[in-house]
TORFI-297625 format. One record per residue (C-alpha): residue in one letter; residue number from 1; z, y, x. Coordinates in steps of 0.001 Angstrom, whole numbers, padded with zeros to 6 digits. Example, Ala and Ser with C-alpha at 12.3 -4.5 7.8 and 13.67 -1.06 7.14 Angstrom:
2
<resn A&resi 1&zz 007800&yy -004500&xx 012300>
<resn S&resi 2&zz 007140&yy -001060&xx 013670>
//
This chain:
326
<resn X&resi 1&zz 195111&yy 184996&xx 183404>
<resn X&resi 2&zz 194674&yy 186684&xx 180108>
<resn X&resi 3&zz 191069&yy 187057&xx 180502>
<resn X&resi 4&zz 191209&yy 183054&xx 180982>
<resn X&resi 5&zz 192345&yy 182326&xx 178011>
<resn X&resi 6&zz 190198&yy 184134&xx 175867>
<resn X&resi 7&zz 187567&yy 182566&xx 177429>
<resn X&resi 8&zz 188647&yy 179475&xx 177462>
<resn X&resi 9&zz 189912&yy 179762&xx 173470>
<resn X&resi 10&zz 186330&yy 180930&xx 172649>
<resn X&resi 11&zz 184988&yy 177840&xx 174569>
<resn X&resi 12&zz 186786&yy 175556&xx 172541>
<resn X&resi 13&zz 186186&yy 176926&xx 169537>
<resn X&resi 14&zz 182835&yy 176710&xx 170105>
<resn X&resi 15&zz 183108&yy 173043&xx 170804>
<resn X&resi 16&zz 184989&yy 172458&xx 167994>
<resn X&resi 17&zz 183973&yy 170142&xx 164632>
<resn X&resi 18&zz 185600&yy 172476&xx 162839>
<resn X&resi 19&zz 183346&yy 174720&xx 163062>
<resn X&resi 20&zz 180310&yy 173003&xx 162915>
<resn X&resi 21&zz 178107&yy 173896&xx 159483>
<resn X&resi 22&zz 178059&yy 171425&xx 156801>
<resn X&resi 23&zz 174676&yy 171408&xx 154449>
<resn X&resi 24&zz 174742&yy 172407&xx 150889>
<resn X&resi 25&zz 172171&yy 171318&xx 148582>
<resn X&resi 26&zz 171725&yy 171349&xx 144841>
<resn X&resi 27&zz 170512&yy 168958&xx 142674>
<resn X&resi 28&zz 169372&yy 169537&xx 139146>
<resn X&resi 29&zz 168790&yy 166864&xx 136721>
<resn X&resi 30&zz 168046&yy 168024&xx 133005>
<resn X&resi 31&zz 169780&yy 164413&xx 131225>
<resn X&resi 32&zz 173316&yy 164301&xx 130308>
<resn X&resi 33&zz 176267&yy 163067&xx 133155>
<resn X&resi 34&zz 176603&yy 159784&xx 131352>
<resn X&resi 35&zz 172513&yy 158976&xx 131532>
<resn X&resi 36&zz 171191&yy 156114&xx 133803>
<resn X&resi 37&zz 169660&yy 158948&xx 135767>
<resn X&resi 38&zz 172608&yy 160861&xx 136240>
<resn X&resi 39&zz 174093&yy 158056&xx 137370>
<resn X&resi 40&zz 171525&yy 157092&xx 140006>
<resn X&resi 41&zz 171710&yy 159985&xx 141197>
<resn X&resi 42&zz 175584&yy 160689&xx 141975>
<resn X&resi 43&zz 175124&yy 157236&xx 143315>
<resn X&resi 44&zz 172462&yy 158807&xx 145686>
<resn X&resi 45&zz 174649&yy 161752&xx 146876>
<resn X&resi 46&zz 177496&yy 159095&xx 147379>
<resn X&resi 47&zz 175103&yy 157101&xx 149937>
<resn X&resi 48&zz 174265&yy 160535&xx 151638>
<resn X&resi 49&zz 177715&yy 161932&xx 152191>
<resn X&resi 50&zz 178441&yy 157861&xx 153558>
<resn X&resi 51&zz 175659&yy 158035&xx 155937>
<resn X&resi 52&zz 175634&yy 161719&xx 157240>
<resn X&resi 53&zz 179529&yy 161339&xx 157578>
<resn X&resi 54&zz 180222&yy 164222&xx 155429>
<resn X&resi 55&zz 177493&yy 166575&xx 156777>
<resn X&resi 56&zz 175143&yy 166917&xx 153807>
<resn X&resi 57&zz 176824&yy 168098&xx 150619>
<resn X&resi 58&zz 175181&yy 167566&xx 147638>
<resn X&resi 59&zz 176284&yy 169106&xx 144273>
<resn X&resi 60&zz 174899&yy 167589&xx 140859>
<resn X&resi 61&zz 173943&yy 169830&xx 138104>
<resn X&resi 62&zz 173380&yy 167791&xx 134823>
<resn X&resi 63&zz 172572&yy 168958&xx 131236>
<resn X&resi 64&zz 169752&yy 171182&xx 132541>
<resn X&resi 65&zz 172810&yy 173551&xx 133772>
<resn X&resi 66&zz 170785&yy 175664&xx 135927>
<resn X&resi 67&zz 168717&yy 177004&xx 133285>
<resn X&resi 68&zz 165988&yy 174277&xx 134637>
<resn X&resi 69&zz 164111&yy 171781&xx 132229>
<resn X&resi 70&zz 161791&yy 168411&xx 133865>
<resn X&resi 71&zz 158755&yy 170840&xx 133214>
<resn X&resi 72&zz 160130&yy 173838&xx 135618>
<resn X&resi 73&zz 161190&yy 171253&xx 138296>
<resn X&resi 74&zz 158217&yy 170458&xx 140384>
<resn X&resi 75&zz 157659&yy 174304&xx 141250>
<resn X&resi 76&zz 161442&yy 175410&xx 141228>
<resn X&resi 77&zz 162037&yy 172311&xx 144055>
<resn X&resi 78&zz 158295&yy 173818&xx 145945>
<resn X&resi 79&zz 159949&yy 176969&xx 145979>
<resn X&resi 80&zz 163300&yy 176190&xx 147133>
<resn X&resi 81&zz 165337&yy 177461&xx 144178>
<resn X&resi 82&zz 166476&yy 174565&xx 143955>
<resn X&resi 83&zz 166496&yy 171855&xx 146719>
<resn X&resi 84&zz 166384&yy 167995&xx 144821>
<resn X&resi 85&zz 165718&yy 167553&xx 141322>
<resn X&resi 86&zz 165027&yy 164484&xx 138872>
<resn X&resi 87&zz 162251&yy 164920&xx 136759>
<resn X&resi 88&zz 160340&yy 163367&xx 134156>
<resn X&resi 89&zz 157098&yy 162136&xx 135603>
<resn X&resi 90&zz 154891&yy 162920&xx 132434>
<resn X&resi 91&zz 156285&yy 166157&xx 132527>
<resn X&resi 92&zz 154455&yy 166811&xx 135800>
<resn X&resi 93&zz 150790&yy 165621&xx 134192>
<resn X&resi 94&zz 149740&yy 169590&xx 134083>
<resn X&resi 95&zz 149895&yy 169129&xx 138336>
<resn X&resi 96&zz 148517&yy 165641&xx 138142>
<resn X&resi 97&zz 147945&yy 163616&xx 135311>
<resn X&resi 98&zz 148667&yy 160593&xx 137549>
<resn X&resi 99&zz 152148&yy 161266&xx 136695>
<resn X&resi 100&zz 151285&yy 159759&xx 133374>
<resn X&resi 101&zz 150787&yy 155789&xx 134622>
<resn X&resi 102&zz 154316&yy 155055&xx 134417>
<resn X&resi 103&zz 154325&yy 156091&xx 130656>
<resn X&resi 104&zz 151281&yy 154371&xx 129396>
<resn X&resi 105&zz 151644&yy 152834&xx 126356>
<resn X&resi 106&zz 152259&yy 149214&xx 125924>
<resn X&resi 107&zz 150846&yy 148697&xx 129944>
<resn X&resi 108&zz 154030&yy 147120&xx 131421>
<resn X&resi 109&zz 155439&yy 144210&xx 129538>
<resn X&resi 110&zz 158801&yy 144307&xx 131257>
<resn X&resi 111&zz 160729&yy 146276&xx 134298>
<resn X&resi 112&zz 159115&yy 143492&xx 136819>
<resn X&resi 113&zz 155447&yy 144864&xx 136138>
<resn X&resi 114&zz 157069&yy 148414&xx 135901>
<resn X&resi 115&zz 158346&yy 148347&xx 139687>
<resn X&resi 116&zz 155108&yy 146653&xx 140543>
<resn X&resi 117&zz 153088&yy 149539&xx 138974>
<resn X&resi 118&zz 155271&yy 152121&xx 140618>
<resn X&resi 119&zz 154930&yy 150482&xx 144147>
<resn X&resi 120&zz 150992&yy 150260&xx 143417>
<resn X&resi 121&zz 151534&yy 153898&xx 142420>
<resn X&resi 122&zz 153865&yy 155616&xx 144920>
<resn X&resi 123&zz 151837&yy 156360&xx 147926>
<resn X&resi 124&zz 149612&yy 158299&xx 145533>
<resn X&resi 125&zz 152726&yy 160415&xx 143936>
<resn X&resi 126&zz 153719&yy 160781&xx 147571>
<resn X&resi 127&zz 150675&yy 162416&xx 148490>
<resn X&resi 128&zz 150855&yy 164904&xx 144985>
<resn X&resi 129&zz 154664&yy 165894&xx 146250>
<resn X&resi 130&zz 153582&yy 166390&xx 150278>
<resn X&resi 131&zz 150310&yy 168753&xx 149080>
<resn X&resi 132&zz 153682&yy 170635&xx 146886>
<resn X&resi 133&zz 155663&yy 171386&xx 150361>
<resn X&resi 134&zz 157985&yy 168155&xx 148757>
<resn X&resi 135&zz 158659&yy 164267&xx 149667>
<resn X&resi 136&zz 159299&yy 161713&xx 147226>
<resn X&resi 137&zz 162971&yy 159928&xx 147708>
<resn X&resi 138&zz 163047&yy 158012&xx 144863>
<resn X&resi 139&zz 162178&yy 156510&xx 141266>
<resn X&resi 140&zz 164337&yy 155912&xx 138590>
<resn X&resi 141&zz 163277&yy 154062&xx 135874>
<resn X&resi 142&zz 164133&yy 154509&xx 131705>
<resn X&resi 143&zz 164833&yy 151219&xx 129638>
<resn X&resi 144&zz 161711&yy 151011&xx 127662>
<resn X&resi 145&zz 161282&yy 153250&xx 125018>
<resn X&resi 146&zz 161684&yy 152727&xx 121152>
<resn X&resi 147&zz 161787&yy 154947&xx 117965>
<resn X&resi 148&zz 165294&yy 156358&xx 117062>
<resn X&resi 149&zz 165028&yy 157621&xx 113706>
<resn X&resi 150&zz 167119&yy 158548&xx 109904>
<resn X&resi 151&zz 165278&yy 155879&xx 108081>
<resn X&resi 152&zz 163782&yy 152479&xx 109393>
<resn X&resi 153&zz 160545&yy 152196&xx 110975>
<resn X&resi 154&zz 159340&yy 148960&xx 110975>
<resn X&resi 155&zz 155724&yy 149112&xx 109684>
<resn X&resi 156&zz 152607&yy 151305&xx 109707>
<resn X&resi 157&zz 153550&yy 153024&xx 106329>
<resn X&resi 158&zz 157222&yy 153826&xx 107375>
<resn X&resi 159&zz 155593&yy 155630&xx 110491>
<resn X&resi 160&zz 153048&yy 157241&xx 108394>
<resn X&resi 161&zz 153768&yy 161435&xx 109079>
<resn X&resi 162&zz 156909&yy 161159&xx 110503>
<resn X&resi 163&zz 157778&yy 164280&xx 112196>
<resn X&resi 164&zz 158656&yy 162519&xx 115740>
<resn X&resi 165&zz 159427&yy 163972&xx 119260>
<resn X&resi 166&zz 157309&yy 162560&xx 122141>
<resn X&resi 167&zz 158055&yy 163361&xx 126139>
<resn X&resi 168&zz 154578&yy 163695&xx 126908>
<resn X&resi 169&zz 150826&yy 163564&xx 126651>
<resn X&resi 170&zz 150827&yy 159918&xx 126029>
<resn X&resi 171&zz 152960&yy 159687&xx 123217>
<resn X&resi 172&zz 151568&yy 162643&xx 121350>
<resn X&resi 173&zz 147872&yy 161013&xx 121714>
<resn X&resi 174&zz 149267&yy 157746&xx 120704>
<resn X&resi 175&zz 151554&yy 158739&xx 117568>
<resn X&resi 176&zz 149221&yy 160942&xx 116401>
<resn X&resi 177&zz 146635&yy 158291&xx 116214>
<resn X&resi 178&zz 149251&yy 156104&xx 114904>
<resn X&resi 179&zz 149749&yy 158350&xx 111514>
<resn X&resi 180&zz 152636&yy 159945&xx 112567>
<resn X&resi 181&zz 153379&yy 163632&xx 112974>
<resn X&resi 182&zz 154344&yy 163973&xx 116916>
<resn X&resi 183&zz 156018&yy 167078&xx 118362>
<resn X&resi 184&zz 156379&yy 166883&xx 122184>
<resn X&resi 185&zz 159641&yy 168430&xx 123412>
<resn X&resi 186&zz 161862&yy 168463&xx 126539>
<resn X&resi 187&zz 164951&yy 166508&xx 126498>
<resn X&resi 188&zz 167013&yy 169529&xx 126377>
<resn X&resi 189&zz 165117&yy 170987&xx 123112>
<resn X&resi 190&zz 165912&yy 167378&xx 121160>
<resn X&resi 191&zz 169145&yy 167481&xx 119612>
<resn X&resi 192&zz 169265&yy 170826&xx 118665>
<resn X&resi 193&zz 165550&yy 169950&xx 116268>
<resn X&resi 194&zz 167709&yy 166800&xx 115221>
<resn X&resi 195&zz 170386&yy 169257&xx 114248>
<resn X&resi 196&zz 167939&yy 171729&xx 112447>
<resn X&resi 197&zz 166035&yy 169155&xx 110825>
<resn X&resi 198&zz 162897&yy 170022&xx 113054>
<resn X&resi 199&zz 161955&yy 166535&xx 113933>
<resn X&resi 200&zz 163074&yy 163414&xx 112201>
<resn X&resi 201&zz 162917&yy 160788&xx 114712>
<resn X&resi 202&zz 162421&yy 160491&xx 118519>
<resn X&resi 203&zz 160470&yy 158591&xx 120819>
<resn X&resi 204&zz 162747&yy 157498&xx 123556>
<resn X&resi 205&zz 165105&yy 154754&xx 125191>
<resn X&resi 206&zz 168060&yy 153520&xx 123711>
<resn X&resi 207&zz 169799&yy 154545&xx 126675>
<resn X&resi 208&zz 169173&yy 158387&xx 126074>
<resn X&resi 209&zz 169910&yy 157901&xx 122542>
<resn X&resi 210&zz 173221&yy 156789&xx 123299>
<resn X&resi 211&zz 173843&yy 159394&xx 126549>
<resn X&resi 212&zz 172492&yy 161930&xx 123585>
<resn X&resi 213&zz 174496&yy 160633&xx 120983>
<resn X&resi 214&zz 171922&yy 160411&xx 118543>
<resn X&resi 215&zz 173906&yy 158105&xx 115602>
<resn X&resi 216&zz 175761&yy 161434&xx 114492>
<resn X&resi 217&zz 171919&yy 162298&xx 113309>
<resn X&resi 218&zz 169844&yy 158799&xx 113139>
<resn X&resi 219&zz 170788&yy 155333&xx 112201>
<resn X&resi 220&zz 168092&yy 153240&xx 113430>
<resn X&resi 221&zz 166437&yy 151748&xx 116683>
<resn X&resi 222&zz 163308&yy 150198&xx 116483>
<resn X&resi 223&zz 162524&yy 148264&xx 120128>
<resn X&resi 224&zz 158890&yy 148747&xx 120178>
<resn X&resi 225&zz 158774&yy 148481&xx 124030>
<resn X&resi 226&zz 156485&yy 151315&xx 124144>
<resn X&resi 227&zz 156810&yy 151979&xx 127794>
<resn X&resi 228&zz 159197&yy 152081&xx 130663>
<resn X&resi 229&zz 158631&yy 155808&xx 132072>
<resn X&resi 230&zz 159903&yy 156801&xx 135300>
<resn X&resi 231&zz 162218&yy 159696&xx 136504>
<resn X&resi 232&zz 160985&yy 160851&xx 139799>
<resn X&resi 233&zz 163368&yy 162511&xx 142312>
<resn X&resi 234&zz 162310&yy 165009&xx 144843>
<resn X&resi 235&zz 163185&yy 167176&xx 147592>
<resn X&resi 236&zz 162064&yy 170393&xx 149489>
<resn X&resi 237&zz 160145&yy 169915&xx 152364>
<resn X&resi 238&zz 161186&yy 172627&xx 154374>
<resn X&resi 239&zz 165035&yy 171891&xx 153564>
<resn X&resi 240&zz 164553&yy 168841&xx 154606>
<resn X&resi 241&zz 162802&yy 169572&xx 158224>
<resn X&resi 242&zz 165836&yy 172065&xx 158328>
<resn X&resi 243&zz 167899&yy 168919&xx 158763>
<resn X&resi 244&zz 168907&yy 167312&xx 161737>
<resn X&resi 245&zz 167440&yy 163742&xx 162688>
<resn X&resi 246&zz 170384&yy 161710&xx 161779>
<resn X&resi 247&zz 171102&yy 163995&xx 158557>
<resn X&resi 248&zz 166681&yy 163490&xx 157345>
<resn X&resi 249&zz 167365&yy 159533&xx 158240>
<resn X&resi 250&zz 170823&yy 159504&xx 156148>
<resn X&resi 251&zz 168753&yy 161088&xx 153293>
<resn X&resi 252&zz 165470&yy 158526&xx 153427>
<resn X&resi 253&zz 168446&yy 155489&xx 154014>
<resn X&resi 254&zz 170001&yy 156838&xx 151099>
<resn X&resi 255&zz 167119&yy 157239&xx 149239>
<resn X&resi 256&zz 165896&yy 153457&xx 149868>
<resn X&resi 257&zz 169490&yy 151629&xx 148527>
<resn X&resi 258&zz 169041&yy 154120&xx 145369>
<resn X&resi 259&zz 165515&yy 153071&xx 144456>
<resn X&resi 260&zz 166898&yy 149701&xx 144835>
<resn X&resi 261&zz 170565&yy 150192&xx 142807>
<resn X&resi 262&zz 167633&yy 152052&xx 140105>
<resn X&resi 263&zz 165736&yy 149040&xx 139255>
<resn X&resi 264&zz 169020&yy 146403&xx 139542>
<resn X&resi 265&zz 170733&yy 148807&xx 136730>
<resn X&resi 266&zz 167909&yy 149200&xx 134517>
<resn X&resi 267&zz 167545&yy 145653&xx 134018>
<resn X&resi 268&zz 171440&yy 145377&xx 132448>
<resn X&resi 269&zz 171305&yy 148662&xx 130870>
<resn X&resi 270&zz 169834&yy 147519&xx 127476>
<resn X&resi 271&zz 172801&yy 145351&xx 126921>
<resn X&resi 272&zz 175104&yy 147913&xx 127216>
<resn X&resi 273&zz 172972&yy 150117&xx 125418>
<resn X&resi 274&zz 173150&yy 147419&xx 122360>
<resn X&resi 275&zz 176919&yy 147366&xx 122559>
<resn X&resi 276&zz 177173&yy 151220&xx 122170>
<resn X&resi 277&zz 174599&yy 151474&xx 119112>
<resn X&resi 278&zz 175992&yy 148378&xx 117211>
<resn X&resi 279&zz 179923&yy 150668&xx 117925>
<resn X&resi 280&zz 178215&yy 153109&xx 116261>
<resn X&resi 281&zz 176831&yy 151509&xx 113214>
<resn X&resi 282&zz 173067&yy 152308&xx 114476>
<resn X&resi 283&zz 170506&yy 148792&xx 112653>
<resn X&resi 284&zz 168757&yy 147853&xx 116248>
<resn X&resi 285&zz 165429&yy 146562&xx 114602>
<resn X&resi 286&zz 164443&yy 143813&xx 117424>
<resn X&resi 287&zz 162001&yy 141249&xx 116363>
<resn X&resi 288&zz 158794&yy 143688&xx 114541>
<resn X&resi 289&zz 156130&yy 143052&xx 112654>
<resn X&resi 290&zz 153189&yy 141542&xx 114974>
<resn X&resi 291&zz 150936&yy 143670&xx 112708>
<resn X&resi 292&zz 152782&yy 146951&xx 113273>
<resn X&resi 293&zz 152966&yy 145972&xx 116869>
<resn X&resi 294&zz 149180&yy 145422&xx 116866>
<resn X&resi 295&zz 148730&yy 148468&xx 115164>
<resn X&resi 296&zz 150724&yy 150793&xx 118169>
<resn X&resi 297&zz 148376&yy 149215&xx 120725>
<resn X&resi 298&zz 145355&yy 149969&xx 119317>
<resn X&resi 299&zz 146836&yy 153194&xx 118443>
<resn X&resi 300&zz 147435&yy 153539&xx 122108>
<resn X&resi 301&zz 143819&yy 152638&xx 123441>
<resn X&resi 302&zz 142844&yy 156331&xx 123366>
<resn X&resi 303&zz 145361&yy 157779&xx 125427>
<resn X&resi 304&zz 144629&yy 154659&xx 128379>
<resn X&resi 305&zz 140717&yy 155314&xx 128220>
<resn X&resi 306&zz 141566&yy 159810&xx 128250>
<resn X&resi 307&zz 143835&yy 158881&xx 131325>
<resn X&resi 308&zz 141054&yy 157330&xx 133390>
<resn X&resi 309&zz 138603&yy 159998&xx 132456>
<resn X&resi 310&zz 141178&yy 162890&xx 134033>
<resn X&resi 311&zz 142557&yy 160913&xx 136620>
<resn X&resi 312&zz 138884&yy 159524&xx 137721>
<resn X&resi 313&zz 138521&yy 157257&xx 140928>
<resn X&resi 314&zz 142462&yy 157375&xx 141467>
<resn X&resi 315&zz 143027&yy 156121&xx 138304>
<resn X&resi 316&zz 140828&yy 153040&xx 138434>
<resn X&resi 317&zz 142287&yy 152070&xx 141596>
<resn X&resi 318&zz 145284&yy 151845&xx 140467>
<resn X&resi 319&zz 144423&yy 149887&xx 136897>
<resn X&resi 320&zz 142629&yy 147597&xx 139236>
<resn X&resi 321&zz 145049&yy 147130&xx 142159>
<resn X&resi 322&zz 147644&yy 146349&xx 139077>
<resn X&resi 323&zz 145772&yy 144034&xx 137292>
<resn X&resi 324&zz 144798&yy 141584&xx 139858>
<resn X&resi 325&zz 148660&yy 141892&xx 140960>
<resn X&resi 326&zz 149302&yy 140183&xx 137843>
//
């Protein structure tokens, strides 16, 4: 009788839910908790825990808070120390300089040609990330991007060596063309240059600005609608496989209604972003000089015509497949 009911205790508890093993994955994102990508994301890891019932735990790290920045993403998520992250796409241009397309200057005109560009785009990036042991869940898409800066910049002389911080390739081709003086940093390195004095302005959205806090250092927004750069988040392979069926199709389910909540938000983000900056006393310059303007483009031509010359065939397919979507 005894013997019985051990067995029959050790049969139960191996039956048991208790028992059963929930996953725990981590999830590194190098932008502040209150950033449109942040966001997305915890949004994300909601949907997950929905649809797996619990069984996939996913823990957010934000502010670069496990010592990773967007450039050490793409290898720390290929090696498994660390499963998901959300990284900059031009930071990932030394892998591929594909990555760059979202962040061409002056391509997209507004976040319809954007998503367009990034569907064109995505089964290429999904090929990049499966060669890299990773899949591609999802995009996540800045407001466009405009100069934050101390003084106003509203014309070719006012941009004229200005020591600015670019996120990538592009912008430091562009910029430098421009006149300026461009410095390309990672998000985490900005405010602390603003603090020091290192850089004077900074090429970026008015969303980061305002996740970043930038009016206790800048007081001006010019809306150049430079670009509208993607985020891209991705995942382990092999972490993934590790997964059961219904736990991989929670994850790609998941991963569908965030690309979709993504490009919903961006498009009433600026507003917001507005609000904030005119709370905080920051002059939103809006409607530019058409010369100035016209000066940035041309500024920008070398950086397009470099970008087809390193990304080749690929690269042409794309410009092409986008401009007769048009």
């Amino acid at each position: 009788m005894k013997r019985y009911g051990l067995f029959a205790l050790s049969a139960m508890l191996c039956h048991s839910p208790a028992v059963s093993a929930t996953t725990k994955l981590d999830f590194s994102n190098e932008y502040n908790a209150s950033s449109i990508h942040a966001q997305g994301d915890q949004y994300f890891i909601d949907q997950v825990s929905k649809l797996s019932n619990g069984d996939v735990d996913i823990t957010l790290h934000t502010g670069g808070s496990l010592g990773f920045k967007s450039a050490d993403n793409f290898y720390a998520v290929a090696d498994d120390a660390v499963q998901i992250a959300d990284t900059l796409a031009g930071s990932m241009s030394g892998i591929d300089p594909l990555f760059l397309v979202s962040s061409l200057p002056f391509l997209v005109e507004n976040d319809e040609q954007a998503k367009r560009l990034y569907d064109i785009a995505k089964p290429y990036y999904q090929k990049v990330f499966a060669d890299n042991n990773q899949i591609l869940l999802y995009a996540s898409p800045w407001p466009a991007s405009g100069i934050w800066s101390k003084q106003p910049v509203t014309n070719q002389q006012e941009l004229a060596n200005l020591k600015i911080r670019t996120y990538d390739k592009n912008g430091t081709l562009t910029l430098r063309e421009a006149g300026a003086e461009p410095v390309k940093l990672s998000w985490a390195d900005v405010v602390p240059q603003l603090s020091t004095g290192g850089i004077k302005a900074v090429l970026t959205s008015a969303d980061a600005g305002a996740s970043g806090k930038f009016w206790e250092h800048l007081h001006h927004y010019s809306a150049i609608q430079y670009a509208i750069p993607l985020n891209m988040v991705h995942m382990n392979k092999d972490e993934f496989d590790d997964l059961s069926k219904a736990n991989q199709k929670a994850i790609l389910q998941a991963a569908v209604l965030t690309d979709k909540h993504n490009w919903e938000t961006v498009k009433k983000r600026v507003t917001q972003n507005y609000q904030a900056l005119a709370e905080h006393n920051i002059t939103i310059h809006k409607d530019l000089p058409k010369p100035f303007i016209h000066w940035l483009q041309t500024s920008a031509k070398p950086s397009l015509k470099e970008w087809l010359s390193d990304t080749g065939k690929t690269g042409q397919e794309i410009m092409n497949q986008f401009e007769n979507s048009q």
